[in-house]
C-alpha positions in Angstrom: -12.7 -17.5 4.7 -9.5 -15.7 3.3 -11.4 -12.8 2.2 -13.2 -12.0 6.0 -10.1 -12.5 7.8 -8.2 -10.4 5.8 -10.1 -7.9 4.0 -10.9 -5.8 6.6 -7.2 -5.0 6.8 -5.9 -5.0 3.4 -6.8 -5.0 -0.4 -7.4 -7.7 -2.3 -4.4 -6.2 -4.1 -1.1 -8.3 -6.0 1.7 -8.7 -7.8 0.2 -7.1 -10.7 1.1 -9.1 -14.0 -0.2 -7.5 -17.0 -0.5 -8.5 -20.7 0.2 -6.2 -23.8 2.1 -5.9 -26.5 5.9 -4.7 -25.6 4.7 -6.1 -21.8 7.8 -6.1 -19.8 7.4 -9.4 -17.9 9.9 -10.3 -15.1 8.8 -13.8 -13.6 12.1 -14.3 -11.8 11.1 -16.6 -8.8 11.1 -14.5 -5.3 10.5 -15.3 -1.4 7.0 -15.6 -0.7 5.1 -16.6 2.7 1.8 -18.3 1.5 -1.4 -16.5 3.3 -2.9 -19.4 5.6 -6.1 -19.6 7.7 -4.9 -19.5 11.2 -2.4 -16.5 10.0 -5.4 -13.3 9.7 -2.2 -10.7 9.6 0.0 -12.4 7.0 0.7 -9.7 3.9 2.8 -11.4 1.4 4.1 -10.4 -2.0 4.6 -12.8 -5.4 6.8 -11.7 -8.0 7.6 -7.9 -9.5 5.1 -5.4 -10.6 5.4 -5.0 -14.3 4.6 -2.5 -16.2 3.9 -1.8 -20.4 3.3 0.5 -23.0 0.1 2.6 -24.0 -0.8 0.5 -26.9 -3.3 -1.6 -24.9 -5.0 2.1 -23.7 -6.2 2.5 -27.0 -8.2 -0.4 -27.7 -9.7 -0.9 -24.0 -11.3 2.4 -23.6 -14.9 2.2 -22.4 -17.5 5.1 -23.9 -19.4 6.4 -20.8 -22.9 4.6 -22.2 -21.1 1.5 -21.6 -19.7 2.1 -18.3 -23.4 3.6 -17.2 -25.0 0.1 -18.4 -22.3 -1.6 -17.0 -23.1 0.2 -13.4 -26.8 -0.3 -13.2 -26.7 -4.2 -14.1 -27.9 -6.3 -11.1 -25.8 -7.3 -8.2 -23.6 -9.9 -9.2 -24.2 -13.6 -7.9 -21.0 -13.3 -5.9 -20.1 -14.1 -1.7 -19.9 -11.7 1.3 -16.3 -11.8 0.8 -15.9 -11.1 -3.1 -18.9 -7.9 -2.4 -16.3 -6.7 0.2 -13.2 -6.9 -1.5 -15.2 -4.7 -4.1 -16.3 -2.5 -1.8 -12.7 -2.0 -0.6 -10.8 -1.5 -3.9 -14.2 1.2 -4.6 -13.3 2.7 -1.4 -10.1 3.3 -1.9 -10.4 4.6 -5.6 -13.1 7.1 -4.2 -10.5 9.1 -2.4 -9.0 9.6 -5.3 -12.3 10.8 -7.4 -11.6 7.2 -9.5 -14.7 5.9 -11.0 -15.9 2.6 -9.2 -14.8 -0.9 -10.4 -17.6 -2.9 -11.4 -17.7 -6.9 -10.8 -16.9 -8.8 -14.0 -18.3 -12.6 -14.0 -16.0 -13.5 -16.8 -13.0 -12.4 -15.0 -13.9 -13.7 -11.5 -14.0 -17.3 -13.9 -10.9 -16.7 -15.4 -9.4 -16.0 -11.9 -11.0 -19.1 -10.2 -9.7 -21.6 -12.7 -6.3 -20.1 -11.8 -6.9 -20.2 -8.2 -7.7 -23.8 -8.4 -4.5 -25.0 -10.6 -2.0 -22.8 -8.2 -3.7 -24.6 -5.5 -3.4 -27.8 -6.8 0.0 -27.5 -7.2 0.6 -25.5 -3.9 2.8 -22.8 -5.9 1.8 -18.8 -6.1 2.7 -18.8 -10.0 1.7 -16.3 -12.5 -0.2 -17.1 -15.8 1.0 -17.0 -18.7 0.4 -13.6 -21.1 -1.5 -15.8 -23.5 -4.1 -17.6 -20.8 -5.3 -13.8 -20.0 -5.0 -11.5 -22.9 -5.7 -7.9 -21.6 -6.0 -8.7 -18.3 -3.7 -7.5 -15.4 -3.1 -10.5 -12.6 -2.4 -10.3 -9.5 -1.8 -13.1 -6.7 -0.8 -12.0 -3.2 -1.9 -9.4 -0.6 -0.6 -5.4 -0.3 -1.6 -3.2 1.9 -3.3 -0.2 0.6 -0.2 1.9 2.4 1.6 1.0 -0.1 0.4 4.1 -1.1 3.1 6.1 1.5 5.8 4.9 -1.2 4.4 6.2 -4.3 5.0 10.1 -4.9 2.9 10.9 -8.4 6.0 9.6 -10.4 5.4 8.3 -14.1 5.6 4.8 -14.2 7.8 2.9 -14.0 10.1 5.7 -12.0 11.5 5.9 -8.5 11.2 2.9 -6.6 8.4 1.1 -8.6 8.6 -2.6 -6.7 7.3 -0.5 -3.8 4.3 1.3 -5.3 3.1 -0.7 -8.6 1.2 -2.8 -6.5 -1.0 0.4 -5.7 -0.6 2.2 -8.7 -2.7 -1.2 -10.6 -5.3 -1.1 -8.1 -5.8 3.1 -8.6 -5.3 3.3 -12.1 -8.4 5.2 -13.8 -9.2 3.7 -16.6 -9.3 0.3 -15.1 -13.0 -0.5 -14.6 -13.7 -4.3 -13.9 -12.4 -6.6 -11.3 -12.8 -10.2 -10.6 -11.6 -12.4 -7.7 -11.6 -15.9 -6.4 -9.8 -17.9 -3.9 -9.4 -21.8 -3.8 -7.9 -24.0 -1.0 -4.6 -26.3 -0.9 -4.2 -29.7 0.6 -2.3 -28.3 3.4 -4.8 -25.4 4.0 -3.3 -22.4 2.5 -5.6 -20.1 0.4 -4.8 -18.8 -2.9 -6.3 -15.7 -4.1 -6.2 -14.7 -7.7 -7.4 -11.2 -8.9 -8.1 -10.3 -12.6 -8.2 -6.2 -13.5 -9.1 -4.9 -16.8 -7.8 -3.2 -18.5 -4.6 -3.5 -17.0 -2.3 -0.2 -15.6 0.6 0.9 -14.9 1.6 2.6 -18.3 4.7 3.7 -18.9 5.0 7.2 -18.8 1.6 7.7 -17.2 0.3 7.9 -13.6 -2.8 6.3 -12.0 -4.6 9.5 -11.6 -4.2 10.7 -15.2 -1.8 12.3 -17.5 1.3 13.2 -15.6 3.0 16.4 -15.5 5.9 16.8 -18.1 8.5 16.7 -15.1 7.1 13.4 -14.4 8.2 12.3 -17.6 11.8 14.7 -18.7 
């Protein structure tokens, strides 16, 4: 499976696509390699990381009660590979001090019904903002070293195409995750991750409120 083969050397990060109001959306078709079977090492990229304003914040904050519950439900229903890719994107996010992501049901649903239509029609394609209301997207592999091109900038400064994959993936108030891969006719795997709430706020940073010569 996509997730064994690859996991173990990258996150199940992508192209992060997120939907707010005043989203900045660029779906401006790019160069992609689809991630196949018999190619483990393959790390591809689909699309721009986008980024929006803090009006979404607002109304997806989570009180600490809810986050608690949310932490001590059972283990979700999920495969070896799905528990992995969680335990990654936690792994990662607790070298930062980030508060774990926990595994959302309704969002690993969402993201298989995607999986399955991009697969049907063999084409790494974004949604659309109003199939996934408050939900980031993302839909190819990026190495978590990513990380060597982001230097605590606000979003979307410096050179965001190189970091806003990461930034998505770290960002702290993020707090559930779903993920699902489904097979083409020609054996390619497409892998579909839904985050929410969505990051990458402008003017913000993944780790918290940025410095004010982040943003001057």
């Amino acid at each position: 499976m996509l997730f064994s083969t690859l996991s173990l050397q990258a996150l199940a990060l992508f192209a992060t696509s997120v939907i707010a109001d005043a989203t900045i959306d660029d779906d401006t078709p790019v160069n992609i390699t689809k991630t196949v079977q018999d190619s483990p090492n393959i790390i591809s990229y689909a699309g721009k990381p986008e980024y929006h304003d803090g009006r979404i914040e607002s109304r997806s904050i989570v009180s600490e009660a809810e986050y608690v519950e949310l932490l001590n439900m059972p283990p979700p229903s999920v495969s070896a590979d799905q528990l992995e890719s969680l335990r990654l994107h936690n792994a990662a996010r607790a070298g930062r001090r980030l508060r774990a992501v926990v595994w959302d049901p309704s969002l690993e649903s969402a993201a298989r019904d995607w999986a399955n239509y991009i697969a049907s029609i063999n084409s790494l394609e974004h949604s659309s903002s109003a199939q996934r209301p408050n939900q980031g997207e993302n839909l190819a592999y990026s190495k978590l070293d990513e990380v060597s091109n982001y230097n605590g900038e606000a979003i979307p400064r410096g050179n965001f195409q190189a970091y806003g994959h990461y930034t998505q993936c770290m960002w702290s108030t993020t707090y559930k995750i779903g993920v699902a891969t489904a097979q083409a006719a020609d054996g390619s795997y497409y892998t579909v991750a839904r985050y929410s709430p969505p990051g990458n706020i402008v003017g913000k940073v993944p780790y918290g409120t940025p410095p004010s010569a982040a943003t001057g």
